[in-house]
VOPAGU-2260 file (C-alpha; in pm, 1 decimal, decimal comma):
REM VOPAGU-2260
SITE   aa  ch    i         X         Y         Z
SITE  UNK   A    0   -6196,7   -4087,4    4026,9
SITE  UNK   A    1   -5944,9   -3786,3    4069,9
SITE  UNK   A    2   -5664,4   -4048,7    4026,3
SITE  UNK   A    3   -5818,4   -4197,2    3719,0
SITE  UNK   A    4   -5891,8   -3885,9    3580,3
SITE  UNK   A    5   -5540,5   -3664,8    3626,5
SITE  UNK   A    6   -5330,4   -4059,1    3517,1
SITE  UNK   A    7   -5307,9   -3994,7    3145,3
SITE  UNK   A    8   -5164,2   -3648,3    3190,1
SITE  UNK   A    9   -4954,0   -3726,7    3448,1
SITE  UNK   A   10   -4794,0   -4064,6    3235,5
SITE  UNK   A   11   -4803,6   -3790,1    2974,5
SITE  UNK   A   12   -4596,9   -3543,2    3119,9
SITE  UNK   A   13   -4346,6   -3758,8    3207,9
SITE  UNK   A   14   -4386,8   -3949,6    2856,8
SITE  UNK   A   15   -4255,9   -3572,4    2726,5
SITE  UNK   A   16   -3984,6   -3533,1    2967,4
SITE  UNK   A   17   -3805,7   -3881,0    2855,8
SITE  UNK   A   18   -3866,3   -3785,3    2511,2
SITE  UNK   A   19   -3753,3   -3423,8    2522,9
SITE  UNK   A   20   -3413,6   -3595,7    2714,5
SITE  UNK   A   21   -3393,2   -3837,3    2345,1
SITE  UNK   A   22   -3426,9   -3491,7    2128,1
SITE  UNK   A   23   -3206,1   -3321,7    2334,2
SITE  UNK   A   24   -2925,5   -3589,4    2275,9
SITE  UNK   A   25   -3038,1   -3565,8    1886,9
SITE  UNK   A   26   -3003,2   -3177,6    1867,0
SITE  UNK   A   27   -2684,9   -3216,2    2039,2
SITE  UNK   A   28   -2500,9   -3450,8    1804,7
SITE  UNK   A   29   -2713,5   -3223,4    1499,1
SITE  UNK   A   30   -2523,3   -2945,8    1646,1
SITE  UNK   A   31   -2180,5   -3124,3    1620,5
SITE  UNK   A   32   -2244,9   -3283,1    1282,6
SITE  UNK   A   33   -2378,0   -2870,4    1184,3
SITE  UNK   A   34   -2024,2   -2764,9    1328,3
SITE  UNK   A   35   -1786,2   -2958,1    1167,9
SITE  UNK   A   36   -2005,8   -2959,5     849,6
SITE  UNK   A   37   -2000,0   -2592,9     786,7
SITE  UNK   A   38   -1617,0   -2540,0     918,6
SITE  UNK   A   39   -1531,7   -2842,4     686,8
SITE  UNK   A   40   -1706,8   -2606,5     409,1
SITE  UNK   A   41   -1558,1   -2287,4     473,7
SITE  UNK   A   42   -1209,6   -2462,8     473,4
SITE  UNK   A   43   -1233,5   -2604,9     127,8
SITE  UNK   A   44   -1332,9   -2230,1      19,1
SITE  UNK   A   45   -1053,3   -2095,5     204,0
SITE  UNK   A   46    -833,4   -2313,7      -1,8
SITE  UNK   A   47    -944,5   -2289,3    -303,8
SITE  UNK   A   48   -1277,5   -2048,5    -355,8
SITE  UNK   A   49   -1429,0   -2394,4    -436,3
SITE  UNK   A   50   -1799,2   -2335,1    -441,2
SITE  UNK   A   51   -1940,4   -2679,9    -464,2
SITE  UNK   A   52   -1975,9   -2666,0     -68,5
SITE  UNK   A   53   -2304,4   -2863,6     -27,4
SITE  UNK   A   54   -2108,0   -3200,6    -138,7
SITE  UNK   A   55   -1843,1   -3078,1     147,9
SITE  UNK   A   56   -2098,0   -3056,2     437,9
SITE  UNK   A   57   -2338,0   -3287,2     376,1
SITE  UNK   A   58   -2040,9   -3526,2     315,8
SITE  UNK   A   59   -1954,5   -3481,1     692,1
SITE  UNK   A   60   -2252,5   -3449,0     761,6
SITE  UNK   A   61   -2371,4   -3778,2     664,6
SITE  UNK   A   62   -2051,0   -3945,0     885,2
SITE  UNK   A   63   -2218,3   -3786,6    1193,7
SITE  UNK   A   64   -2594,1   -3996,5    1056,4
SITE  UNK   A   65   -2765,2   -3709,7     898,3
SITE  UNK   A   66   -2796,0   -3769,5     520,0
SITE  UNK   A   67   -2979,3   -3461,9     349,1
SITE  UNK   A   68   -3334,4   -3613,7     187,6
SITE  UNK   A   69   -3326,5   -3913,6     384,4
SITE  UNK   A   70   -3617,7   -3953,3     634,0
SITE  UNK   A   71   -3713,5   -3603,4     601,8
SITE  UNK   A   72   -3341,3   -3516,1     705,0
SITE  UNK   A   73   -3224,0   -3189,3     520,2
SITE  UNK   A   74   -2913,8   -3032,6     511,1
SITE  UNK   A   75   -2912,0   -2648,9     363,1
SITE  UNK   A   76   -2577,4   -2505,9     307,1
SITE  UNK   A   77   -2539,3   -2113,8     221,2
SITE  UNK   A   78   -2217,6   -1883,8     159,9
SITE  UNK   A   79   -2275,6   -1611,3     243,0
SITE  UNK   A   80   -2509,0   -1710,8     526,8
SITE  UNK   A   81   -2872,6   -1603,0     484,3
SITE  UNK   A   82   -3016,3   -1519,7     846,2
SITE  UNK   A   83   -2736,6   -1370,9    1168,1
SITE  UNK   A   84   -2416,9   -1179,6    1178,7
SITE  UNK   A   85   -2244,3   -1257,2     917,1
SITE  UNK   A   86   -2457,7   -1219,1     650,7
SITE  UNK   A   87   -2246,0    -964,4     424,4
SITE  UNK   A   88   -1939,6   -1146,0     496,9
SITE  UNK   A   89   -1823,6   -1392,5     168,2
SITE  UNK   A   90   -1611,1   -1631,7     339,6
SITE  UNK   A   91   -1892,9   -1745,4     588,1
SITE  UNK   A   92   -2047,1   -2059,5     512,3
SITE  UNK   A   93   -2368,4   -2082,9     686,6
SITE  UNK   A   94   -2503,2   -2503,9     775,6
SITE  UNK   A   95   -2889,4   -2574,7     856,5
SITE  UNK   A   96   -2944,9   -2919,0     959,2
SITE  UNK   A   97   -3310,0   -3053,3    1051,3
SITE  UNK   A   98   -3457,4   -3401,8    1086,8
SITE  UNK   A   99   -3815,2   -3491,4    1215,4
SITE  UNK   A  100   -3839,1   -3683,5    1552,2
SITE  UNK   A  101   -4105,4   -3921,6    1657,9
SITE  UNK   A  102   -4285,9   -3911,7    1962,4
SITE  UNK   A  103   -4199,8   -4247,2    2188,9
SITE  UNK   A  104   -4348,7   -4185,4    2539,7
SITE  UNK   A  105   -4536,5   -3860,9    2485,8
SITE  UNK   A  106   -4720,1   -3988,5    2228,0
SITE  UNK   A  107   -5058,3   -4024,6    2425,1
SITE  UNK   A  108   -5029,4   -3610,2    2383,0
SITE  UNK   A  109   -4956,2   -3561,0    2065,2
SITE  UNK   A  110   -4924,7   -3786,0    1755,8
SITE  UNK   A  111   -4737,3   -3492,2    1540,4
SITE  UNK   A  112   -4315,1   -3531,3    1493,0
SITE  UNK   A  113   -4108,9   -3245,3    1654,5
SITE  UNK   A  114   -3843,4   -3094,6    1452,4
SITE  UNK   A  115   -3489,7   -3107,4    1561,8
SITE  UNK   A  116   -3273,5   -2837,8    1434,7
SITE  UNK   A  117   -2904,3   -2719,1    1444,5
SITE  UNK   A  118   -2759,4   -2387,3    1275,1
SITE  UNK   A  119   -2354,4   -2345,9    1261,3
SITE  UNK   A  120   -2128,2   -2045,1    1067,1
SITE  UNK   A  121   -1803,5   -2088,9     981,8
SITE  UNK   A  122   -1541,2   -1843,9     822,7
SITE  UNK   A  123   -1218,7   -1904,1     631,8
SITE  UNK   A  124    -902,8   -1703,7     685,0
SITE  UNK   A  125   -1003,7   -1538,5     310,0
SITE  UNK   A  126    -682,9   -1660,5     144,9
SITE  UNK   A  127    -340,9   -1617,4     207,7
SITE  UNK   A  128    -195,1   -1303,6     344,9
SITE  UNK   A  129      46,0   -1086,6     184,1
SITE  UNK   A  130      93,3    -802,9     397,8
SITE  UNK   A  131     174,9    -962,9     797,0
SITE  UNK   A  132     250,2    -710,0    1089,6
SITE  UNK   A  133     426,1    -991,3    1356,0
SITE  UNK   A  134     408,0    -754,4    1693,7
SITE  UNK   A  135     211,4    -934,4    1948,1
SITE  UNK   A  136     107,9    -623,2    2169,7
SITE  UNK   A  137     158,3    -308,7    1994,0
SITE  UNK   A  138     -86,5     -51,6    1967,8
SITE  UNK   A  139     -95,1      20,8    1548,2
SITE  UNK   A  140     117,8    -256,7    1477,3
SITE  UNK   A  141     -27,0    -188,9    1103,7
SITE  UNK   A  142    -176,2     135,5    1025,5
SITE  UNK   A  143    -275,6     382,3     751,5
SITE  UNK   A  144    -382,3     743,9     772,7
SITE  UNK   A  145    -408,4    1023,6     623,0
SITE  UNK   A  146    -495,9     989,9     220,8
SITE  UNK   A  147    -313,8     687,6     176,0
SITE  UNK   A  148    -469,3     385,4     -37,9
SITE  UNK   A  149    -325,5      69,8      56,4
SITE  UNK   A  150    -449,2    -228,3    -203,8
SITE  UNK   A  151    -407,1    -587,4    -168,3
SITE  UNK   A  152    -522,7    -778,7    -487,1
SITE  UNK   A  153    -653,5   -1088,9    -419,4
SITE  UNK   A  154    -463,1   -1141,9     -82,5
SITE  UNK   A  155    -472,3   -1043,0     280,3
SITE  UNK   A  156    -354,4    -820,2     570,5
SITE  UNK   A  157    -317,6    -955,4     879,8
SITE  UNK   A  158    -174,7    -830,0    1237,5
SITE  UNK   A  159     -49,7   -1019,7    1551,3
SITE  UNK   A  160    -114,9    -800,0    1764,5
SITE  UNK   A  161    -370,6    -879,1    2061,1
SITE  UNK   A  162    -361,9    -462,2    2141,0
SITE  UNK   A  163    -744,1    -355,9    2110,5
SITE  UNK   A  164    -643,5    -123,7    1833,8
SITE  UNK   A  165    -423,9    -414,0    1663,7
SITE  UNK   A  166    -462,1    -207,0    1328,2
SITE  UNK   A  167    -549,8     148,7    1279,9
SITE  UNK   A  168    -730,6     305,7    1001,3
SITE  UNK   A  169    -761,2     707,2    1015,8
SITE  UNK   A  170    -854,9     984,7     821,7
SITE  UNK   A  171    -900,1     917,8     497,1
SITE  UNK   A  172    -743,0     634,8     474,5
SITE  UNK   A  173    -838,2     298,5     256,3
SITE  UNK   A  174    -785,6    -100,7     293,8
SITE  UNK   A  175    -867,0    -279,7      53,2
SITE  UNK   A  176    -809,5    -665,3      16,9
SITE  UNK   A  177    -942,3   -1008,3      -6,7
SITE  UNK   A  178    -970,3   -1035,5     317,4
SITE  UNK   A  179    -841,0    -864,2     705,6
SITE  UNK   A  180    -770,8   -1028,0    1017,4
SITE  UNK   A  181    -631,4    -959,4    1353,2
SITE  UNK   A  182    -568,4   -1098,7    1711,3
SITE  UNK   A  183    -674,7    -860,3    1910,3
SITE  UNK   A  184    -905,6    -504,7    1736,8
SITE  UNK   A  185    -946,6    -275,5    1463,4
SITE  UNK   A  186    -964,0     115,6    1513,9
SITE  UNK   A  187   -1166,9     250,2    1182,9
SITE  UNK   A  188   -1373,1       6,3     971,6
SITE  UNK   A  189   -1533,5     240,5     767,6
SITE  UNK   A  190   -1282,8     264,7     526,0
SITE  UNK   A  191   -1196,7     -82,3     513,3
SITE  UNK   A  192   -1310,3    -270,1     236,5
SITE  UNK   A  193   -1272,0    -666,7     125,5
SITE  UNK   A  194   -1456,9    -966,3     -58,2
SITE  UNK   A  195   -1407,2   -1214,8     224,6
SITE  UNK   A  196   -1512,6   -1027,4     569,9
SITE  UNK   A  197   -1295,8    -867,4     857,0
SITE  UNK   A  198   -1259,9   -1092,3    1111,6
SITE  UNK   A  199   -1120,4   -1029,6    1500,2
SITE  UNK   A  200    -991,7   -1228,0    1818,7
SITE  UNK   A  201    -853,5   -1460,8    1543,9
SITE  UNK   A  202    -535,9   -1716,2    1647,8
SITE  UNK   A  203    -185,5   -1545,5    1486,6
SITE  UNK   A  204      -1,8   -1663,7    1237,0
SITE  UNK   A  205     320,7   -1815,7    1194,0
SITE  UNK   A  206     627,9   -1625,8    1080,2
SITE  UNK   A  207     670,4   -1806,7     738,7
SITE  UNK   A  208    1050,1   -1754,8     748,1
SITE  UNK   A  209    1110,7   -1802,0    1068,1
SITE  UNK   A  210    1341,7   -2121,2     955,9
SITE  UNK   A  211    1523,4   -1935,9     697,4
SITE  UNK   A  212    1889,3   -1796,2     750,1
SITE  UNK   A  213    2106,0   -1650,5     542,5
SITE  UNK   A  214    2474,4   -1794,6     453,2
SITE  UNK   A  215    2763,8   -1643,1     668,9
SITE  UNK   A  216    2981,1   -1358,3     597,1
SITE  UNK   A  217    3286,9   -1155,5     667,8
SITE  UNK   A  218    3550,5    -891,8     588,9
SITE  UNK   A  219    3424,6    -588,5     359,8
SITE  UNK   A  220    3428,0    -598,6     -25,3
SITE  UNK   A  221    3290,3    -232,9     -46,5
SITE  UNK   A  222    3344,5      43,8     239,6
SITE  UNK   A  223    3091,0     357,7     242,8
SITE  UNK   A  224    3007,8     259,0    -106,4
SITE  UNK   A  225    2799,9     587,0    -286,6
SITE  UNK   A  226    2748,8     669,0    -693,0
SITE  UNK   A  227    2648,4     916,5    -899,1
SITE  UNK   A  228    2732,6     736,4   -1226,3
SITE  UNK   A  229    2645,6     391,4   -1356,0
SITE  UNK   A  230    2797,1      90,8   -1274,5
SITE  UNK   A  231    2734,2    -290,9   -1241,7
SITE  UNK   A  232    2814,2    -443,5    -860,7
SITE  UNK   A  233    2876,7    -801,1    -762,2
SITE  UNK   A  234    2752,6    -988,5    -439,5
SITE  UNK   A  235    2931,7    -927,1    -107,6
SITE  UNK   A  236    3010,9    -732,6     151,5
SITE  UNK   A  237    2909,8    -362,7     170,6
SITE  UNK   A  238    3021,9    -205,6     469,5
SITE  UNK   A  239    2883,1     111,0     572,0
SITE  UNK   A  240    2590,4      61,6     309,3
SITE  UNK   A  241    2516,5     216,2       7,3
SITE  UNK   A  242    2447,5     553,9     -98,6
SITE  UNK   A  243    2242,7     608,8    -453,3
SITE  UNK   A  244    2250,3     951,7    -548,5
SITE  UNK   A  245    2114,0    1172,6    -846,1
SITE  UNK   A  246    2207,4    1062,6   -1152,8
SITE  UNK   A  247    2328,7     668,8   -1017,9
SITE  UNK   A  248    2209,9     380,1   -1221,3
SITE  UNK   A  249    2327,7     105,2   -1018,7
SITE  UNK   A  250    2291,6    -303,8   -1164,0
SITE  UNK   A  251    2351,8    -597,9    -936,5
SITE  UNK   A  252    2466,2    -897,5   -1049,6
SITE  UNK   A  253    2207,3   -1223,9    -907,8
SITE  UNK   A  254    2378,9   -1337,0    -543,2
SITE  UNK   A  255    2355,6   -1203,3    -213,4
SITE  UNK   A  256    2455,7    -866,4     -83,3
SITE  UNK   A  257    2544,7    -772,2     280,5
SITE  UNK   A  258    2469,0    -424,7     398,6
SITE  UNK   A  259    2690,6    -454,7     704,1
SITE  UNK   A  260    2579,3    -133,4     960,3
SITE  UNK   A  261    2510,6     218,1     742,6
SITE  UNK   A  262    2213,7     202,8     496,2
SITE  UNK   A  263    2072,9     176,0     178,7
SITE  UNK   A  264    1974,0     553,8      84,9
SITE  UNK   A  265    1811,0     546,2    -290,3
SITE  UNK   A  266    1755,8     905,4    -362,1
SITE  UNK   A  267    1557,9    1130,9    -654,1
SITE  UNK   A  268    1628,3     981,9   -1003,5
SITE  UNK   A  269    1846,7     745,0    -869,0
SITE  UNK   A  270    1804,7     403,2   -1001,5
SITE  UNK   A  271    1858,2      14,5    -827,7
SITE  UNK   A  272    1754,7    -292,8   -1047,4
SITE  UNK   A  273    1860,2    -646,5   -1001,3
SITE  UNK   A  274    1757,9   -1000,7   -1090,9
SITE  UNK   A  275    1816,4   -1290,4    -797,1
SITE  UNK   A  276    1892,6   -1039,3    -572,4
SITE  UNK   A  277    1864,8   -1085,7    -173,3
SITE  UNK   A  278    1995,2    -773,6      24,6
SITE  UNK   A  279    2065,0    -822,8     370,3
SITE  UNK   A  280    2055,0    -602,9     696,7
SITE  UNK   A  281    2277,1    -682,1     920,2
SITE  UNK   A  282    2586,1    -556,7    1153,9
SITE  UNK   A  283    2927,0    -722,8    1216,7
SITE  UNK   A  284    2966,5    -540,1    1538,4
SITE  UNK   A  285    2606,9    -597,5    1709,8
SITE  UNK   A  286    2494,2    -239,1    1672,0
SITE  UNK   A  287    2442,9      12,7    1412,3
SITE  UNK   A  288    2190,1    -261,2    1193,4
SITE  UNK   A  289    2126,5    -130,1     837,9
SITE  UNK   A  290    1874,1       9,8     747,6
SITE  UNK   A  291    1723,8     145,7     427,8
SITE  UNK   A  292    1571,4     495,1     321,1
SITE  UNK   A  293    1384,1     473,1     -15,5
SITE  UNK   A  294    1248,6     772,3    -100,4
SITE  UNK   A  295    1004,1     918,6    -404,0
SITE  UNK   A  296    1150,5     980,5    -733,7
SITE  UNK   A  297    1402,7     674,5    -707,7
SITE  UNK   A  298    1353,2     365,9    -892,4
SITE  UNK   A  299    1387,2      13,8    -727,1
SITE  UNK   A  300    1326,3    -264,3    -948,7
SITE  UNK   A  301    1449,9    -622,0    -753,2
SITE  UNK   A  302    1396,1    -934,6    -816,2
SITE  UNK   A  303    1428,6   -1251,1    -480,0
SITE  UNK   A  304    1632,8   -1569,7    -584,4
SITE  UNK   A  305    1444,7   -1827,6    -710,6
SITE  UNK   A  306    1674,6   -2078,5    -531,4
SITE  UNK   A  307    1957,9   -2127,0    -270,5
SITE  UNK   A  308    1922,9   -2023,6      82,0
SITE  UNK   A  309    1764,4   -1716,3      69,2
SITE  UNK   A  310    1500,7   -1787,1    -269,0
SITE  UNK   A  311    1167,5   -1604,3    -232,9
SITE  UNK   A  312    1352,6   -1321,6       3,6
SITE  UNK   A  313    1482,9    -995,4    -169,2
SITE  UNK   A  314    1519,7    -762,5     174,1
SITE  UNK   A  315    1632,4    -974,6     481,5
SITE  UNK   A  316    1666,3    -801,9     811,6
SITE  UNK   A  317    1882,9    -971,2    1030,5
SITE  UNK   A  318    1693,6   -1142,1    1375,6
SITE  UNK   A  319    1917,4    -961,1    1606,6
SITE  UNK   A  320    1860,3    -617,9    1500,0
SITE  UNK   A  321    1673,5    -380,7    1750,9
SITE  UNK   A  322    1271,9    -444,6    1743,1
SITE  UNK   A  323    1133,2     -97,3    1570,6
SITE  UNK   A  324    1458,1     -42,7    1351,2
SITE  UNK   A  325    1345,7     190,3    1037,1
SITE  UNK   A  326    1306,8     116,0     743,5
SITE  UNK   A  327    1121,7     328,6     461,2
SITE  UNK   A  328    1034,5     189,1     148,8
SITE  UNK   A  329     872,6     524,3     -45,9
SITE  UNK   A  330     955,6     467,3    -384,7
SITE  UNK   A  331     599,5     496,7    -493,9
SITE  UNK   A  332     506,0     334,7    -821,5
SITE  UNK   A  333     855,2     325,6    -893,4
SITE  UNK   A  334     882,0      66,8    -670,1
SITE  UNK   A  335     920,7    -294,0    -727,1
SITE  UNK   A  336    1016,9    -554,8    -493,9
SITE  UNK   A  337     919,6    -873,1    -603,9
SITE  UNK   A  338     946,3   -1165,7    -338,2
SITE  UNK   A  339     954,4   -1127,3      30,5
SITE  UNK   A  340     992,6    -795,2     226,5
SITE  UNK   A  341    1154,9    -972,6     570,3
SITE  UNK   A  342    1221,6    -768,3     848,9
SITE  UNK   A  343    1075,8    -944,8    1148,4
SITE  UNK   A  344    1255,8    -679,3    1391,5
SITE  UNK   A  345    1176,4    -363,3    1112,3
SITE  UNK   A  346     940,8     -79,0    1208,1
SITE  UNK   A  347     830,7     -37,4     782,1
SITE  UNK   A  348     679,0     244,3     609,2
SITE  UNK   A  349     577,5     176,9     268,4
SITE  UNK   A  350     427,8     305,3     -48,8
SITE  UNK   A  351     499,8     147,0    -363,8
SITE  UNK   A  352     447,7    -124,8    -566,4
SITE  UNK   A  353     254,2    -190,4    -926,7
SITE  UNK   A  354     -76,0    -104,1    -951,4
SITE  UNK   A  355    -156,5    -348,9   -1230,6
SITE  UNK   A  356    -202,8    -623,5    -937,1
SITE  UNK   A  357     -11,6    -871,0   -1150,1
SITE  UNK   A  358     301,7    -836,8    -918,0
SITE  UNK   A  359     451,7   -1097,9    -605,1
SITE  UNK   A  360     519,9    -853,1    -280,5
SITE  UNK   A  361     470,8    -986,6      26,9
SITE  UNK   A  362     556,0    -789,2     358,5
SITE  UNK   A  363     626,5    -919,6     635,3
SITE  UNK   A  364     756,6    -660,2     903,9
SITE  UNK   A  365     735,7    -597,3    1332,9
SITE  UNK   A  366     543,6    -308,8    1231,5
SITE  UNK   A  367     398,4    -161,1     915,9
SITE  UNK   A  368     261,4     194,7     844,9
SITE  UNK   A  369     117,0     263,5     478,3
SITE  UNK   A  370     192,0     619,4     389,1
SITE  UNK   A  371      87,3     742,7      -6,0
SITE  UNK   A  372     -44,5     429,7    -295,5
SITE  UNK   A  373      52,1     122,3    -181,4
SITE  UNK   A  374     -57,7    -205,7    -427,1
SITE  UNK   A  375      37,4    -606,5    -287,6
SITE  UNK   A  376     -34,4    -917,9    -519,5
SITE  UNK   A  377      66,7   -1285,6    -478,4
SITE  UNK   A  378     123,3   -1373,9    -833,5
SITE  UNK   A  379     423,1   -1547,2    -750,0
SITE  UNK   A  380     400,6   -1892,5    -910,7
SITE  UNK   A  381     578,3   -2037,1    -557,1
SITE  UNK   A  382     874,2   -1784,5    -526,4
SITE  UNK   A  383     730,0   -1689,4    -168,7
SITE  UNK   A  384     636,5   -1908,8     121,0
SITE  UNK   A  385     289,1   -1903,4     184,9
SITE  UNK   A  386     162,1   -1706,8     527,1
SITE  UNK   A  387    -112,0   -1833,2     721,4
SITE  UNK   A  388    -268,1   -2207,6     695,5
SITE  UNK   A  389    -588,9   -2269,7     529,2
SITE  UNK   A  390    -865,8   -2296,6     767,8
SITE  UNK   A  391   -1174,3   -2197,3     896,4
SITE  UNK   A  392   -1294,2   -2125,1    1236,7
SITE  UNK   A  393   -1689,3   -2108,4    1366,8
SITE  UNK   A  394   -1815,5   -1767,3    1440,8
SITE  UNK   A  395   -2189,6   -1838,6    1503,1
């Protein structure tokens, strides 16, 4: 009587265990199809802000067998994502997928479906970057402090760096930008401000010019080259740099110009200007690289190529230079550099740039400290190369 009486639980019991072992397979192919679903998402609104998202995931979502309204299936798609850690973050795409599953075996317990569900959060890399510190271990490898006010309209900052203070926000300082990303951690958030999220332990990304070189050169066209006065200069070699004094109004003609060892020194009320313009860093003799000292009060108006070898690239530090070589952009407001800052092997400091956020700077430097204003916009209608690739990554 015991036997007959304890039976039906027992057959039930083990009725639930093979059917728990069928869910369990479910929720684990829900969980992949809620995976690639919301990364697939938050990719297409990396790319291209596009917020018709659902379509996106339930697209994939549908490949993996779960087709939102179909058998009770439903498959809820939010950006940003409603419930976790990521709620404030705009870039997150948050996927929900549930679907009811029938009792087989443990039916004799309960007649009632169980609900299978899967949650998955995916973030974009916010856009593309326009400021990109390429250290891999330095402590700082971008910072601001102080009062400075670094803005990035509608683009990124990102750093290399795996260092647990990758970037470095003190003080007073402010970031703001579409979005911020690093390898390894951040030192100050508070102060840090963006539309699309910051996001840590993320993979680096790719020097953009790493396969770009510039054309050969030799001999000297210019020695110690300095004015006072104005004058119009043509493409070559300048050894010893170029020294811009009070009073200098200097045009160059479109091509490229060498700054073979020395520097470029642009000083109070001095002016530069040039259309198609690269400038290069370099040194004949393998030490002594150029480097450049721009300081307040001069103006600096250049324009990159728009083709040839160097097109995109107005400042080009050569590869070979010392890592941490110096190079101070401080021309404030008066400070345009459109195209490509490259100096993979440069330790920058900047301030400058438009504040109207309708410029095309992009920085791409060893290290970078922002010291005063500092304003970065991609409005570049494909002069630069883009930095960073656009995709997502899951973060819940």
């Amino acid at each position: 009587m015991i036997g007959a009486l304890v039976m039906p639980m027992l057959v039930g019991l083990v009725g639930l265990a093979t059917d728990i072992g069928l869910w369990s397979y479910t929720h684990q192919t829900m969980q992949g199809a809620a995976d690639s679903s919301a990364v697939t998402a938050a990719t297409a609104y990396a790319a291209n802000n596009d917020d018709n998202l659902a379509n996106e995931a339930n697209a994939v979502a549908s490949s993996y067998g779960f087709r939102n309204g179909s058998g009770g299936t439903t498959v809820t798609v939010n950006r940003p994502p409603v419930s976790g850690a990521h709620t404030s973050m705009q870039n997150a795409v948050e996927v929900i997928i549930t679907q009811p599953e029938n009792r087989y075996f443990s039916a004799i317990i309960s007649s009632q479906p169980v609900v299978v569900s899967a949650r998955a959060v995916a973030a974009g890399n916010g856009g593309q970057a326009c400021v990109l510190a390429l250290n891999g271990s330095a402590s700082g490898a971008i910072s601001a402090q102080g009062s400075t006010n670094a803005v990035l309209n509608g683009c990124s900052l990102f750093a290399n760096s795996y260092n647990g203070t990758a970037l470095t926000d003190g003080g007073n300082a402010t970031i703001s930008a579409l979005s911020v990303g690093v390898v390894g951690g951040i030192s100050g958030t508070s102060n840090i401000k963006t539309t699309q999220g910051v996001t840590t332990g993320d993979s680096p990304l790719a020097d953009p010019y790493a396969g770009v070189s510039y054309p050969p050169y030799s001999g000297c066209d210019q020695s110690n080259f300095s004015a006072t006065t104005t004058a119009t200069l043509q493409p070559g070699v300048y050894c010893g740099g170029m020294a811009l004094n009070a009073g200098a109004n200097i045009t160059l003609s479109p091509g490229v110009y060498y700054l073979d060892q020395g520097s470029l020194s642009v000083n109070g009320r001095a002016t530069l200007t040039g259309t198609g313009v690269t400038l290069v860093f370099t040194s004949s003799s393998g030490s002594n690289y150029a480097t450049a000292a721009v300081n307040g009060g001069g103006t600096v108006n250049l324009t990159a190529p728009t083709s040839g070898p160097t097109a995109g690239i107005v400042i080009f530090g050569d590869r070979n230079m010392p890592t941490g070589t110096s190079f101070e952009f401080g021309g404030g407001s008066s400070q345009a550099l459109t195209g490509a800052i490259y100096v993979p092997k440069g330790a920058v400091t900047f301030a400058g740039g438009t504040s109207s956020g309708n410029g095309c700077t992009q920085l791409v430097a060893d290290t970078i400290t922002f010291t005063g204003s500092s304003n970065f916009a991609l409005n570049c209608n494909g002069l630069t190369k883009p930095i960073g690739s656009q995709t997502a990554k899951l973060v819940e």
